[in-house]
N, C-alpha and C positions, 0 to 999 in steps of 0.2 A: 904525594899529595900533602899539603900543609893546609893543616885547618885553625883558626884562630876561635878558642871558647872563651867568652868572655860574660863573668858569671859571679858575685860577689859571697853567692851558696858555698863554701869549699865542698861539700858534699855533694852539691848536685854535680860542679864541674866534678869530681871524680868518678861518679856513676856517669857519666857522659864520656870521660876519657876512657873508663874500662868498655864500657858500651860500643866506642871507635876503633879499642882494639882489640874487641871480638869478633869487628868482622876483617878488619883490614889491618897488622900489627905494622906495614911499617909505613899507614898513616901518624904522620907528624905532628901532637896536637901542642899548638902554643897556647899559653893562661894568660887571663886578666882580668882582674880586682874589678874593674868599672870601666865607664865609657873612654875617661879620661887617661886612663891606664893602656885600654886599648890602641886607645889614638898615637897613644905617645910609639907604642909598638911597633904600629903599621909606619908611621912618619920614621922611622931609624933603624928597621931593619931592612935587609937587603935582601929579604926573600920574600915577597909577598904571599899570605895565604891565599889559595883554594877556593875557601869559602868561610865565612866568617857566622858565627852560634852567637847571637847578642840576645841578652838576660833584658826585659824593660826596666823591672824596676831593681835598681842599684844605688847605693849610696854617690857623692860628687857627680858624676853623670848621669842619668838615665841610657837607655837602649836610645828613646827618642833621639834626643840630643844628640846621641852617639850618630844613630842615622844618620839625622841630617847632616850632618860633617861629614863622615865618608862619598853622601851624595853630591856634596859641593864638591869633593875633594876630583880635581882629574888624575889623579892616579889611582887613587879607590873608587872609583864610583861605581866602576863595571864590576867589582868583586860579589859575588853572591851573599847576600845578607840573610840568614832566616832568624828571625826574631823568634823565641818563645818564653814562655810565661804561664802561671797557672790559671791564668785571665782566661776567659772563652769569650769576650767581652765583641760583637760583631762588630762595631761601629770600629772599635781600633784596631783589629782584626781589618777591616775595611784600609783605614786609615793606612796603616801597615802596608798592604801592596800599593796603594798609590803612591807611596813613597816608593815603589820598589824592590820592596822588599816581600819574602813569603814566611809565616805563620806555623809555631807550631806550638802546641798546647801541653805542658809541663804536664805528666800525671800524678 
């Protein structure tokens, strides 16, 4: 399993990659800086992730943004998106699955 974190915290993506390989070590986790960073990833690598951990708010791209691109995108679009954030915010939370995507809440 290849999972793409994409997270501009360096500390939270690393409690998040240690957290992935506490339960599963030879889940594969790929980084990146921002939306824009991510993008660039999924468009030029040859192995698509799994499931995709997108941060909202990040410097050059947001999570938003980042979304909506992967949902335009037909070769991303089926990929599992869970957005999280330390927002508990409903309305975008809302906003959030109607794009497709599911929600998790940074502690």
């Amino acid at each position: 399993m290849i999972i793409l974190a994409v997270d501009d915290d360096s500390e939270d993506c690393e409690f998040f990659c240690d957290a992935v390989k506490e339960i599963d070590s030879s889940i594969i986790v790929i980084k990146a800086r921002n939306g824009t960073d991510a993008l660039h990833l999924l468009e030029n690598h040859l192995l698509l992730p799994d499931y995709i951990f997108l941060d909202i708010n990040m410097p050059m791209m947001d999570g938003r943004a980042c979304l909506e691109e992967i949902k335009k995108s037909e070769k991303l679009r089926d990929i599992p998106v869970i957005m999280y954030s330390t927002s508990n915010n409903k309305a975008e939370i809302s906003q959030f699955k109607t794009m497709g995507a599911r929600f998790l809440v940074k502690p």
